[in-house]
C-alpha positions as a Python dict, from the first residue, in 0.01 Angstrom:
ca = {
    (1, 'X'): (0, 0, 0),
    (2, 'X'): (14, -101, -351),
    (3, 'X'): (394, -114, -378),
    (4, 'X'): (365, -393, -78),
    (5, 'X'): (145, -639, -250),
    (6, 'X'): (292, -601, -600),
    (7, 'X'): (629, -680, -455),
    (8, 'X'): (740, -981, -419),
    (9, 'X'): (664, -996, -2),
    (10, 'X'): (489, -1248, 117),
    (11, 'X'): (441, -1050, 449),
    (12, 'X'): (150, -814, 244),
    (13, 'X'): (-109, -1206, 205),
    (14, 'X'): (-76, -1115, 653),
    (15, 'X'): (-273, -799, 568),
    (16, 'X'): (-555, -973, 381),
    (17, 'X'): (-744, -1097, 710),
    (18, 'X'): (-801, -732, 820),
    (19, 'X'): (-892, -541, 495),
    (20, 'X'): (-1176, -853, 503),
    (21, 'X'): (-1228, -792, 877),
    (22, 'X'): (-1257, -395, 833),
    (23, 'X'): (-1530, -460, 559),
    (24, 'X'): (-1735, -674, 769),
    (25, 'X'): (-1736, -418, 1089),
    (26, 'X'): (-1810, -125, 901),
    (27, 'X'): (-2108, -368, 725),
    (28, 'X'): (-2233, -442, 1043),
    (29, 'X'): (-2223, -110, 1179),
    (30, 'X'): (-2377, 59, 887),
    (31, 'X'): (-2627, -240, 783),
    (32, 'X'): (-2507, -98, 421),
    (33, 'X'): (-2588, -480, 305),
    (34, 'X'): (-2891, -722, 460),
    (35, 'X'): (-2748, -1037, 635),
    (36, 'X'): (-3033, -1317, 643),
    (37, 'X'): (-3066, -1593, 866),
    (38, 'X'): (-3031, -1822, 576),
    (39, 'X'): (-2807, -1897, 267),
    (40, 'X'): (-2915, -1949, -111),
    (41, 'X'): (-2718, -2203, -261),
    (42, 'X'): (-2871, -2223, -651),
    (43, 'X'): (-3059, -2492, -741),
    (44, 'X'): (-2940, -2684, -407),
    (45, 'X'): (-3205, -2464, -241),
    (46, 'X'): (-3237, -2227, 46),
    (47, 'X'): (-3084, -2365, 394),
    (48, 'X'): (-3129, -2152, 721),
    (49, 'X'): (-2834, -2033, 942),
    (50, 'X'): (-2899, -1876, 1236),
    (51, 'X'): (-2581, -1824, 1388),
    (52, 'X'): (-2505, -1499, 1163),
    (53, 'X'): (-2206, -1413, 1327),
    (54, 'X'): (-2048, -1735, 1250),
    (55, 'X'): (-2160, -1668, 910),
    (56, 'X'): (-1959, -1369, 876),
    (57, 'X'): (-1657, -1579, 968),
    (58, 'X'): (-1716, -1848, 728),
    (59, 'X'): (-1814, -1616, 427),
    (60, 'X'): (-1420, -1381, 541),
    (61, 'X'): (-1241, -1706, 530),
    (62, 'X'): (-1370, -1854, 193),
    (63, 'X'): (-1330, -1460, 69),
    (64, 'X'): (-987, -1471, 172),
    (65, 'X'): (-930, -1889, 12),
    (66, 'X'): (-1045, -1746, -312),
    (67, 'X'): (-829, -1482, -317),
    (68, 'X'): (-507, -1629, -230),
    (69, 'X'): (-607, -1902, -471),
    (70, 'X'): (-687, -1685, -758),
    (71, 'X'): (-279, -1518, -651),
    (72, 'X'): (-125, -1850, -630),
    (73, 'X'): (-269, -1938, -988),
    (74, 'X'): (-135, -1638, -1107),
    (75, 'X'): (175, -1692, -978),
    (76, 'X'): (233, -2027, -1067),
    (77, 'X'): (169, -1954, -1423),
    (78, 'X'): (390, -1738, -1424),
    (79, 'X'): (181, -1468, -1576),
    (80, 'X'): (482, -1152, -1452),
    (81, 'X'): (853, -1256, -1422),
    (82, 'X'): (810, -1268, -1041),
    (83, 'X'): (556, -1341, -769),
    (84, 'X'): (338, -1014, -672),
    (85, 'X'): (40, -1070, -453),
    (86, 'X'): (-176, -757, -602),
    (87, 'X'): (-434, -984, -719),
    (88, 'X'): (-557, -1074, -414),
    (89, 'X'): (-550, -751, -287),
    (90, 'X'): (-783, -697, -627),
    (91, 'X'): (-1014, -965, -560),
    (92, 'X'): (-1075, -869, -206),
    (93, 'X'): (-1158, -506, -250),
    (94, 'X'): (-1380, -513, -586),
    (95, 'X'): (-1627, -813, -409),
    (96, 'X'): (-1620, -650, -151),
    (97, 'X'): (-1908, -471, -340),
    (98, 'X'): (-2126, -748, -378),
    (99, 'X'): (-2364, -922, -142),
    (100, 'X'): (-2184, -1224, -138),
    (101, 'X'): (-1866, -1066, 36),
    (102, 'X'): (-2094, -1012, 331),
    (103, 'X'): (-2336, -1328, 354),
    (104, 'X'): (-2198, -1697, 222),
    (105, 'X'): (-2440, -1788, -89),
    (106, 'X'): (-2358, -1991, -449),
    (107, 'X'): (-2239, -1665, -606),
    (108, 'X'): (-1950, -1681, -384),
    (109, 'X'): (-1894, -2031, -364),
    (110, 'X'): (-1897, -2022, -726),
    (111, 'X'): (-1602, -1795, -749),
    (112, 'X'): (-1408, -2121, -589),
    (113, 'X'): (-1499, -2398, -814),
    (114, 'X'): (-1469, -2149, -1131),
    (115, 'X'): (-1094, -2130, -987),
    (116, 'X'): (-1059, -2435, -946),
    (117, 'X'): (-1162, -2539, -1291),
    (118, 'X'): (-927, -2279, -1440),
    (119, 'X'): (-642, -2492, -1258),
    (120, 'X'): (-743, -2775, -1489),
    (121, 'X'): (-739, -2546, -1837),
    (122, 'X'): (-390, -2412, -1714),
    (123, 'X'): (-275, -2775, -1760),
    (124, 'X'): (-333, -2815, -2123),
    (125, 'X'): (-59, -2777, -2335),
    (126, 'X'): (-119, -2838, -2736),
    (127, 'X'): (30, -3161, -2736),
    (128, 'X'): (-43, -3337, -2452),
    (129, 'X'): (-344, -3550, -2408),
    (130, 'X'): (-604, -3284, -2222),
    (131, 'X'): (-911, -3580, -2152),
    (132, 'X'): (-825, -3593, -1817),
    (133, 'X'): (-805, -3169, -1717),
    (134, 'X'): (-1116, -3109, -1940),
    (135, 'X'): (-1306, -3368, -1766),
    (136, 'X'): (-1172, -3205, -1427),
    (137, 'X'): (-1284, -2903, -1574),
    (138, 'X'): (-1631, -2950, -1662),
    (139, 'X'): (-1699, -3096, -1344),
    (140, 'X'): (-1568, -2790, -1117),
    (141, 'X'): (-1802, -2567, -1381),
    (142, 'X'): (-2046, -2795, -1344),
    (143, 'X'): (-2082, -2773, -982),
    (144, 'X'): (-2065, -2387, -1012),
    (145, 'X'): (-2317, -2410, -1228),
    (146, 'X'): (-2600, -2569, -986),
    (147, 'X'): (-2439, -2328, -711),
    (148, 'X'): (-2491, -1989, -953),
    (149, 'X'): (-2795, -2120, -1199),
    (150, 'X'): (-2706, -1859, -1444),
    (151, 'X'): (-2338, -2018, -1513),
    (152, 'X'): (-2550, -2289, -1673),
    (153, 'X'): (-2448, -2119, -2006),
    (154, 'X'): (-2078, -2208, -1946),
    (155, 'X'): (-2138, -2538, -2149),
    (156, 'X'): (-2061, -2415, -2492),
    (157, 'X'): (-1773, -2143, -2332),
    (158, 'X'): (-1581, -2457, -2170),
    (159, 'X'): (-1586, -2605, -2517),
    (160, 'X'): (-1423, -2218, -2642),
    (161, 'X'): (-1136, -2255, -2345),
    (162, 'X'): (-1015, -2564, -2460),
    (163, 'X'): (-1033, -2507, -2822),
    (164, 'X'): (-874, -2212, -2778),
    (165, 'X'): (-570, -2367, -2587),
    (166, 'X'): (-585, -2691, -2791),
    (167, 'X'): (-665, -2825, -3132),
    (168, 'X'): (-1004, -2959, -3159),
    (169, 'X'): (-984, -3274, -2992),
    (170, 'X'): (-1395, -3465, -3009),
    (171, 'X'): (-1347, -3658, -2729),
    (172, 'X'): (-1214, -3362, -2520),
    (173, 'X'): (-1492, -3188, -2538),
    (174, 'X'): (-1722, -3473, -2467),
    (175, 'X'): (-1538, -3562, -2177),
    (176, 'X'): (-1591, -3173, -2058),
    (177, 'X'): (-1949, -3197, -2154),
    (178, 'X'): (-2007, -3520, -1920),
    (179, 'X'): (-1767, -3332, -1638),
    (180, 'X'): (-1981, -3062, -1665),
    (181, 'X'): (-2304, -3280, -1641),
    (182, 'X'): (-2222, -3510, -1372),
    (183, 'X'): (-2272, -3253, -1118),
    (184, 'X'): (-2610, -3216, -1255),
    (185, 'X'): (-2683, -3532, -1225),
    (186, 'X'): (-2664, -3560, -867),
    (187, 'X'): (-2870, -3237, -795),
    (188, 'X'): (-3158, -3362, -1021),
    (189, 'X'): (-3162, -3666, -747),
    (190, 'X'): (-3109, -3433, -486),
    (191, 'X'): (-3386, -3204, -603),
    (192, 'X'): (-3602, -3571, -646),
    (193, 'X'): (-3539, -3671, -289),
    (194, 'X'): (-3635, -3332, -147),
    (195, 'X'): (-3936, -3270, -358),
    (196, 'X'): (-4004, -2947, -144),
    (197, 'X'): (-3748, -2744, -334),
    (198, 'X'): (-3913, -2525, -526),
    (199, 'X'): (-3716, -2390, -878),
    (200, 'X'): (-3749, -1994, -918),
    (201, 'X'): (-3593, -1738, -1139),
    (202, 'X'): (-3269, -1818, -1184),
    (203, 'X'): (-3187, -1431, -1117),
    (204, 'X'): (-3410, -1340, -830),
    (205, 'X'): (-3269, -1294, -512),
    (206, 'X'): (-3420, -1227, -172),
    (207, 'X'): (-3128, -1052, -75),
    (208, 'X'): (-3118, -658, -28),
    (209, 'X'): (-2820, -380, -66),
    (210, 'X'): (-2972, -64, 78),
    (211, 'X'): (-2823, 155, -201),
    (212, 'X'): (-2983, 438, -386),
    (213, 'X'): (-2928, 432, -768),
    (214, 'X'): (-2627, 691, -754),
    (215, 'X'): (-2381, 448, -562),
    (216, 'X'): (-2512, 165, -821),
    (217, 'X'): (-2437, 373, -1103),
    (218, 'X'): (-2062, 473, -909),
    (219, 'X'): (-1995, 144, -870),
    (220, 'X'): (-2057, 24, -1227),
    (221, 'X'): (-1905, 332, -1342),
    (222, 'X'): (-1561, 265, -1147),
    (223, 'X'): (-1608, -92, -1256),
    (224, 'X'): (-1634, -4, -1633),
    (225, 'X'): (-1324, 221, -1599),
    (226, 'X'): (-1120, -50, -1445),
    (227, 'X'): (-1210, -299, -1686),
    (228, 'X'): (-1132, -58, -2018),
    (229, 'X'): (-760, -26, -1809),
    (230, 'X'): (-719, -371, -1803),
    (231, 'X'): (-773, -469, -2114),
    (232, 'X'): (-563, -219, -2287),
    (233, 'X'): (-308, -325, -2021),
    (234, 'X'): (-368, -678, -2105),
    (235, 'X'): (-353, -660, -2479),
    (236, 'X'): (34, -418, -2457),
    (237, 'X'): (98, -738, -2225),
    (238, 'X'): (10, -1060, -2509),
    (239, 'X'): (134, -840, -2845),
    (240, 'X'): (510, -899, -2643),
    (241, 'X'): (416, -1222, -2488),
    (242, 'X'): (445, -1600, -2584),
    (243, 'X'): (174, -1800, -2750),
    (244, 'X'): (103, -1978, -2458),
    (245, 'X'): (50, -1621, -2217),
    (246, 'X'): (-181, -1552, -2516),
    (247, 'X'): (-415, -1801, -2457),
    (248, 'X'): (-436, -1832, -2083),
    (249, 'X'): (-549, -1478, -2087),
    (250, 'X'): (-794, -1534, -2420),
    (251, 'X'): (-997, -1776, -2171),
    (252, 'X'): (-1014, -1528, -1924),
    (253, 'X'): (-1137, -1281, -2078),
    (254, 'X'): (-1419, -1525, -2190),
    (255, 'X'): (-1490, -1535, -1827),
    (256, 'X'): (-1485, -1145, -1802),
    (257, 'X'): (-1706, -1121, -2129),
    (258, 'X'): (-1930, -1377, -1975),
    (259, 'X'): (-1982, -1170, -1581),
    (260, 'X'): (-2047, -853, -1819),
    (261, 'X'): (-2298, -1022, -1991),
    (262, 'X'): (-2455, -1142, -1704),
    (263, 'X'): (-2459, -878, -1455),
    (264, 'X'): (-2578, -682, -1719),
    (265, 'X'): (-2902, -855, -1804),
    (266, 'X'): (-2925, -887, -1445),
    (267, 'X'): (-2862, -506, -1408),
    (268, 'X'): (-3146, -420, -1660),
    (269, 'X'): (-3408, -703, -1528),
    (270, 'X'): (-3356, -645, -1147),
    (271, 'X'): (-3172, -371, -1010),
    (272, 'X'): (-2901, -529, -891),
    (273, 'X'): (-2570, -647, -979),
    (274, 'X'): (-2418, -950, -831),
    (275, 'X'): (-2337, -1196, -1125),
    (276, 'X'): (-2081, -904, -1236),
    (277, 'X'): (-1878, -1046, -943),
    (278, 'X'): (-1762, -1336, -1193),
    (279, 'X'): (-1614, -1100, -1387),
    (280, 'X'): (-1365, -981, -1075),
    (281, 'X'): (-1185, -1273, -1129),
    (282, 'X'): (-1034, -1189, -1438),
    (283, 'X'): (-985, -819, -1356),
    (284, 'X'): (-805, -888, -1083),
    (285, 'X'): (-527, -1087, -1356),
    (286, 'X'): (-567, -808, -1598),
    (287, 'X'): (-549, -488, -1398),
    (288, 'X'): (-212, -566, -1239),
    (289, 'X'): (-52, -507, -1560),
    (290, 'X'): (-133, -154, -1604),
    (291, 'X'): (89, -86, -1288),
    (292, 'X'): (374, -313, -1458),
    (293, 'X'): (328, -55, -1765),
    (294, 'X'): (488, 274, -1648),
    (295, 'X'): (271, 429, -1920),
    (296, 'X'): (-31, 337, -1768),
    (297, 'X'): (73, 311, -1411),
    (298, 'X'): (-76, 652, -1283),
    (299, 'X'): (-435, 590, -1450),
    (300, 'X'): (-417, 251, -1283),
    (301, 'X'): (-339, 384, -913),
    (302, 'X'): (-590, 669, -928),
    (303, 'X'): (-842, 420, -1084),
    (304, 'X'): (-771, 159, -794),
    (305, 'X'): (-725, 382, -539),
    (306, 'X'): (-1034, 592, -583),
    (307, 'X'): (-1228, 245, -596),
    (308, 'X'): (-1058, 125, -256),
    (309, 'X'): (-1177, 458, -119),
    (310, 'X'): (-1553, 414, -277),
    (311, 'X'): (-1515, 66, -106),
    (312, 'X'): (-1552, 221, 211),
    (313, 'X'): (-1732, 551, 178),
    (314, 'X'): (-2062, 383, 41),
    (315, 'X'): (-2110, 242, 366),
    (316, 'X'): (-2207, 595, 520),
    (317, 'X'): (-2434, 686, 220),
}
Protein backbone atom coordinates (compact mmCIF):
# COMPACT_ATOMS: atom_id res chain seq x y z
CA UNK A 1 0.00 0.00 0.00
CA UNK A 2 2.74 2.31 0.74
CA UNK A 3 4.57 1.89 -2.56
CA UNK A 4 1.07 3.21 -4.23
CA UNK A 5 0.82 6.50 -2.50
CA UNK A 6 4.54 7.34 -2.49
CA UNK A 7 4.54 6.87 -6.21
CA UNK A 8 3.81 9.24 -8.29
CA UNK A 9 -0.10 7.80 -9.07
CA UNK A 10 -2.63 9.87 -8.75
CA UNK A 11 -5.06 6.83 -8.81
CA UNK A 12 -3.88 6.05 -4.78
CA UNK A 13 -5.86 10.16 -3.63
CA UNK A 14 -9.23 7.46 -5.15
CA UNK A 15 -8.42 5.31 -2.10
CA UNK A 16 -8.59 8.12 0.46
CA UNK A 17 -12.58 8.21 0.61
CA UNK A 18 -12.65 4.59 1.93
CA UNK A 19 -9.73 4.36 4.45
CA UNK A 20 -11.98 7.61 5.93
CA UNK A 21 -15.19 5.62 5.31
CA UNK A 22 -13.73 2.29 7.00
CA UNK A 23 -12.81 4.46 10.14
CA UNK A 24 -16.12 5.88 10.54
CA UNK A 25 -18.07 2.28 10.29
CA UNK A 26 -15.91 0.55 12.52
CA UNK A 27 -16.45 3.95 14.97
CA UNK A 28 -19.91 3.53 14.76
CA UNK A 29 -20.02 -0.02 15.28
CA UNK A 30 -17.71 -0.08 18.18
CA UNK A 31 -18.82 3.46 19.77
CA UNK A 32 -14.80 3.46 20.40
CA UNK A 33 -15.33 7.49 20.27
CA UNK A 34 -18.70 9.55 21.65
CA UNK A 35 -20.50 11.42 18.76
CA UNK A 36 -22.67 14.38 20.35
CA UNK A 37 -25.53 16.00 18.99
CA UNK A 38 -23.62 19.18 18.92
CA UNK A 39 -20.24 20.73 17.76
CA UNK A 40 -17.67 22.93 19.82
CA UNK A 41 -16.31 25.48 17.77
CA UNK A 42 -13.73 27.51 20.38
CA UNK A 43 -14.60 30.62 21.48
CA UNK A 44 -17.50 30.77 18.67
CA UNK A 45 -19.39 28.57 21.16
CA UNK A 46 -21.25 25.33 21.24
CA UNK A 47 -23.95 24.89 18.26
CA UNK A 48 -26.27 21.72 18.24
CA UNK A 49 -26.49 19.24 15.27
CA UNK A 50 -28.80 16.75 15.35
CA UNK A 51 -28.54 15.12 12.19
CA UNK A 52 -25.32 12.99 13.33
CA UNK A 53 -25.14 11.04 10.42
CA UNK A 54 -24.78 13.97 8.24
CA UNK A 55 -22.18 14.95 10.60
CA UNK A 56 -20.11 12.06 9.91
CA UNK A 57 -20.21 13.05 6.25
CA UNK A 58 -19.25 16.54 6.71
CA UNK A 59 -16.42 15.86 9.35
CA UNK A 60 -14.96 12.61 6.25
CA UNK A 61 -15.06 15.27 3.65
CA UNK A 62 -13.22 18.18 5.45
CA UNK A 63 -10.80 15.09 6.80
CA UNK A 64 -10.21 14.17 3.38
CA UNK A 65 -9.87 18.49 2.06
CA UNK A 66 -7.19 18.73 4.64
CA UNK A 67 -5.41 16.01 3.61
CA UNK A 68 -5.19 16.42 -0.01
CA UNK A 69 -4.40 20.01 0.81
CA UNK A 70 -1.67 19.38 3.19
CA UNK A 71 -0.29 16.75 -0.24
CA UNK A 72 -0.80 19.37 -2.74
CA UNK A 73 1.34 21.87 -0.54
CA UNK A 74 3.84 19.44 -0.35
CA UNK A 75 3.94 18.87 -3.70
CA UNK A 76 3.93 22.13 -5.00
CA UNK A 77 6.89 23.04 -2.99
CA UNK A 78 8.51 20.73 -4.24
CA UNK A 79 9.71 19.29 -0.99
CA UNK A 80 10.92 15.43 -3.06
CA UNK A 81 11.98 15.60 -6.77
CA UNK A 82 8.52 14.23 -7.72
CA UNK A 83 4.89 14.21 -6.64
CA UNK A 84 4.10 11.26 -3.99
CA UNK A 85 0.78 11.37 -2.28
CA UNK A 86 2.05 9.55 1.15
CA UNK A 87 1.22 12.50 3.09
CA UNK A 88 -2.17 12.28 2.85
CA UNK A 89 -2.24 8.84 3.40
CA UNK A 90 -0.21 10.15 6.79
CA UNK A 91 -2.60 12.68 7.73
CA UNK A 92 -5.57 10.48 7.38
CA UNK A 93 -4.46 7.55 9.44
CA UNK A 94 -2.61 9.35 12.52
CA UNK A 95 -6.09 11.75 13.13
CA UNK A 96 -7.75 9.23 12.72
CA UNK A 97 -6.87 8.88 16.49
CA UNK A 98 -8.34 11.90 17.65
CA UNK A 99 -11.89 12.90 18.39
CA UNK A 100 -12.06 15.28 15.81
CA UNK A 101 -11.66 12.61 12.91
CA UNK A 102 -15.00 11.31 14.10
CA UNK A 103 -17.21 14.47 15.14
CA UNK A 104 -16.60 18.07 13.17
CA UNK A 105 -15.29 20.58 16.07
CA UNK A 106 -12.51 23.73 15.91
CA UNK A 107 -9.67 21.24 16.45
CA UNK A 108 -10.34 19.98 13.10
CA UNK A 109 -11.32 22.94 11.40
CA UNK A 110 -8.24 24.35 12.68
CA UNK A 111 -6.07 21.90 10.89
CA UNK A 112 -7.57 23.83 7.58
CA UNK A 113 -6.89 27.39 8.25
CA UNK A 114 -3.32 26.40 9.86
CA UNK A 115 -2.85 25.00 6.13
CA UNK A 116 -3.96 27.51 4.69
CA UNK A 117 -1.80 30.03 6.43
CA UNK A 118 1.27 27.90 5.70
CA UNK A 119 0.33 28.58 1.89
CA UNK A 120 0.99 32.24 2.64
CA UNK A 121 4.65 31.59 4.52
CA UNK A 122 5.53 29.29 1.46
CA UNK A 123 5.32 32.54 -0.58
CA UNK A 124 8.03 34.48 1.04
CA UNK A 125 11.13 34.53 -0.54
CA UNK A 126 14.09 36.82 1.15
CA UNK A 127 13.75 39.46 -1.21
CA UNK A 128 10.50 40.01 -2.10
CA UNK A 129 8.17 42.25 -0.27
CA UNK A 130 6.27 39.55 2.26
CA UNK A 131 3.43 42.44 3.77
CA UNK A 132 0.93 41.05 1.83
CA UNK A 133 1.45 36.81 2.69
CA UNK A 134 2.17 37.70 6.39
CA UNK A 135 -0.92 39.65 6.64
CA UNK A 136 -2.71 36.57 4.82
CA UNK A 137 -1.04 34.66 7.29
CA UNK A 138 -1.95 36.04 10.51
CA UNK A 139 -5.39 36.16 9.56
CA UNK A 140 -5.81 32.26 8.62
CA UNK A 141 -3.92 31.74 12.30
CA UNK A 142 -5.99 34.06 13.60
CA UNK A 143 -9.14 32.44 12.75
CA UNK A 144 -7.65 29.08 13.95
CA UNK A 145 -6.99 30.59 16.84
CA UNK A 146 -10.75 31.52 18.00
CA UNK A 147 -11.66 27.96 16.42
CA UNK A 148 -8.81 25.99 18.81
CA UNK A 149 -8.44 28.69 21.90
CA UNK A 150 -5.19 27.20 22.79
CA UNK A 151 -3.48 28.28 19.26
CA UNK A 152 -3.87 31.72 20.80
CA UNK A 153 -0.09 31.38 21.58
CA UNK A 154 0.75 31.30 17.82
CA UNK A 155 1.21 35.20 17.97
CA UNK A 156 4.83 35.36 18.85
CA UNK A 157 5.55 31.78 16.64
CA UNK A 158 4.06 33.61 13.38
CA UNK A 159 6.54 36.35 14.12
CA UNK A 160 9.47 33.11 14.36
CA UNK A 161 8.09 31.74 10.69
CA UNK A 162 8.67 34.77 9.02
CA UNK A 163 11.82 35.77 10.59
CA UNK A 164 13.04 32.67 10.00
CA UNK A 165 12.27 32.76 6.16
CA UNK A 166 12.96 36.52 5.93
CA UNK A 167 15.10 39.26 7.36
CA UNK A 168 13.44 41.15 10.02
CA UNK A 169 11.16 43.26 8.25
CA UNK A 170 8.94 45.74 11.32
CA UNK A 171 6.19 46.25 9.33
CA UNK A 172 5.90 42.51 8.40
CA UNK A 173 5.36 41.50 11.47
CA UNK A 174 2.89 44.16 12.35
CA UNK A 175 0.97 43.46 9.46
CA UNK A 176 0.91 39.58 10.77
CA UNK A 177 0.08 40.80 14.19
CA UNK A 178 -3.13 42.84 12.86
CA UNK A 179 -3.90 39.59 10.39
CA UNK A 180 -3.79 37.65 13.24
CA UNK A 181 -6.07 40.06 15.31
CA UNK A 182 -8.68 40.88 12.93
CA UNK A 183 -10.28 37.62 13.34
CA UNK A 184 -10.48 38.44 16.91
CA UNK A 185 -12.00 41.27 16.43
CA UNK A 186 -15.04 40.03 14.96
CA UNK A 187 -15.57 37.19 17.59
CA UNK A 188 -15.29 39.73 20.49
CA UNK A 189 -18.55 41.34 18.61
CA UNK A 190 -19.83 38.10 18.01
CA UNK A 191 -19.35 37.00 21.59
CA UNK A 192 -21.04 40.83 22.46
CA UNK A 193 -24.09 40.17 20.37
CA UNK A 194 -24.69 36.71 21.83
CA UNK A 195 -24.03 37.53 25.40
CA UNK A 196 -25.16 33.87 26.33
CA UNK A 197 -21.81 32.40 25.37
CA UNK A 198 -20.25 31.49 28.19
CA UNK A 199 -16.00 31.38 28.07
CA UNK A 200 -14.60 28.06 29.78
CA UNK A 201 -11.27 26.40 29.98
CA UNK A 202 -9.72 26.74 27.01
CA UNK A 203 -8.77 22.86 27.32
CA UNK A 204 -11.90 21.25 28.61
CA UNK A 205 -13.84 19.30 26.43
CA UNK A 206 -17.17 17.57 26.82
CA UNK A 207 -16.19 15.10 24.49
CA UNK A 208 -15.35 11.36 25.51
CA UNK A 209 -12.89 8.52 23.91
CA UNK A 210 -13.82 5.35 25.78
CA UNK A 211 -10.14 4.27 26.12
CA UNK A 212 -8.42 2.77 29.08
CA UNK A 213 -4.95 4.28 29.87
CA UNK A 214 -2.98 1.39 28.00
CA UNK A 215 -4.27 2.36 24.39
CA UNK A 216 -3.50 6.18 25.50
CA UNK A 217 -0.15 5.34 26.47
CA UNK A 218 0.14 3.00 22.83
CA UNK A 219 -0.89 5.68 21.04
CA UNK A 220 1.49 8.32 22.41
CA UNK A 221 4.07 5.77 22.45
CA UNK A 222 3.71 4.98 18.54
CA UNK A 223 3.35 8.71 18.17
CA UNK A 224 6.70 9.51 19.96
CA UNK A 225 8.44 6.82 17.83
CA UNK A 226 7.21 8.26 14.63
CA UNK A 227 8.11 11.64 15.45
CA UNK A 228 11.99 10.70 16.66
CA UNK A 229 11.94 8.92 12.77
CA UNK A 230 11.02 11.92 11.27
CA UNK A 231 13.12 14.16 12.48
CA UNK A 232 16.27 12.27 12.02
CA UNK A 233 14.80 11.69 8.53
CA UNK A 234 14.19 15.30 8.20
CA UNK A 235 17.47 16.64 9.39
CA UNK A 236 19.71 13.72 6.68
CA UNK A 237 17.05 15.53 4.30
CA UNK A 238 18.10 19.73 5.00
CA UNK A 239 22.16 18.92 5.75
CA UNK A 240 21.91 17.97 1.55
CA UNK A 241 19.20 20.41 0.81
CA UNK A 242 19.00 24.13 -0.34
CA UNK A 243 18.62 27.07 1.97
CA UNK A 244 15.30 27.59 1.03
CA UNK A 245 14.10 23.50 1.84
CA UNK A 246 15.84 24.50 5.11
CA UNK A 247 13.57 26.89 6.18
CA UNK A 248 10.21 25.68 5.00
CA UNK A 249 10.83 22.71 7.15
CA UNK A 250 12.40 25.00 10.27
CA UNK A 251 8.68 26.50 10.43
CA UNK A 252 7.26 23.29 10.54
CA UNK A 253 8.78 21.91 12.95
CA UNK A 254 7.76 25.05 15.04
CA UNK A 255 4.35 23.78 14.40
CA UNK A 256 5.33 20.17 15.53
CA UNK A 257 7.21 21.67 18.67
CA UNK A 258 4.16 23.72 19.29
CA UNK A 259 1.22 20.34 19.09
CA UNK A 260 3.91 18.58 21.50
CA UNK A 261 3.76 21.23 23.74
CA UNK A 262 0.28 21.40 23.78
CA UNK A 263 -1.05 18.03 23.81
CA UNK A 264 1.26 17.55 26.40
CA UNK A 265 0.05 20.01 28.99
CA UNK A 266 -3.20 18.86 27.88
CA UNK A 267 -2.09 15.19 28.42
CA UNK A 268 -0.93 15.94 32.07
CA UNK A 269 -4.04 18.38 33.01
CA UNK A 270 -6.87 16.22 31.45
CA UNK A 271 -6.40 12.89 30.25
CA UNK A 272 -6.70 13.36 26.94
CA UNK A 273 -4.87 14.21 23.93
CA UNK A 274 -6.38 16.06 21.11
CA UNK A 275 -4.28 19.32 20.59
CA UNK A 276 -1.34 16.73 19.66
CA UNK A 277 -3.36 16.44 16.40
CA UNK A 278 -1.62 19.87 15.29
CA UNK A 279 1.38 18.30 15.41
CA UNK A 280 0.19 15.53 12.53
CA UNK A 281 0.54 18.05 10.18
CA UNK A 282 4.08 18.31 10.17
CA UNK A 283 4.72 14.56 10.65
CA UNK A 284 2.98 13.76 7.91
CA UNK A 285 5.90 16.19 5.74
CA UNK A 286 8.63 14.74 7.82
CA UNK A 287 7.97 11.02 8.01
CA UNK A 288 7.86 10.50 4.25
CA UNK A 289 11.46 11.00 4.11
CA UNK A 290 12.55 8.15 6.12
CA UNK A 291 11.05 5.88 3.30
CA UNK A 292 13.04 8.11 0.63
CA UNK A 293 16.22 7.14 2.91
CA UNK A 294 16.93 3.44 2.17
CA UNK A 295 18.75 3.53 5.51
CA UNK A 296 15.87 4.24 7.36
CA UNK A 297 13.22 2.85 5.15
CA UNK A 298 12.52 -0.48 7.14
CA UNK A 299 12.17 1.37 10.67
CA UNK A 300 9.82 3.71 8.85
CA UNK A 301 7.42 0.87 7.34
CA UNK A 302 7.32 -1.19 10.52
CA UNK A 303 6.79 2.11 12.47
CA UNK A 304 3.84 3.14 10.02
CA UNK A 305 2.56 0.02 9.46
CA UNK A 306 2.22 -1.15 13.03
CA UNK A 307 0.44 2.34 13.66
CA UNK A 308 -2.07 1.73 10.62
CA UNK A 309 -2.74 -1.60 12.29
CA UNK A 310 -3.18 0.08 16.00
CA UNK A 311 -5.51 2.44 13.95
CA UNK A 312 -7.89 -0.18 13.70
CA UNK A 313 -7.40 -2.69 16.48
CA UNK A 314 -8.19 -0.06 19.32
CA UNK A 315 -11.57 -0.05 18.18
CA UNK A 316 -12.23 -3.67 19.65
CA UNK A 317 -10.41 -2.88 22.98
Amino acid sequence: MLRLFIGNQLFAILLLPFIIGGYVLLNAYSHCFEILPSIELGFWGKHSFYNVNALHYITGILVLFNSILANYLFNSNEFYDRNSYVISLFYIVFTSYFQSFYQLDGILLSHTFILLAFFQLFHLENNVDGRKWSFNAGVFFGIAATLNPPLFILLPVIWLMITRIRPFVFRELLLASLGFVLPIVYLIFYLFLNKGVVLKNVFASDKLAIHNNWVIITSIGLFAFLTFLSLIAISYKTSKSSLRFKKLTAILKLLMYLGVLLGGIEYVSFGHYELLSISIIALAFFLPFAFFNKSSSLVGMLLFYGAFIFSFVRFFM
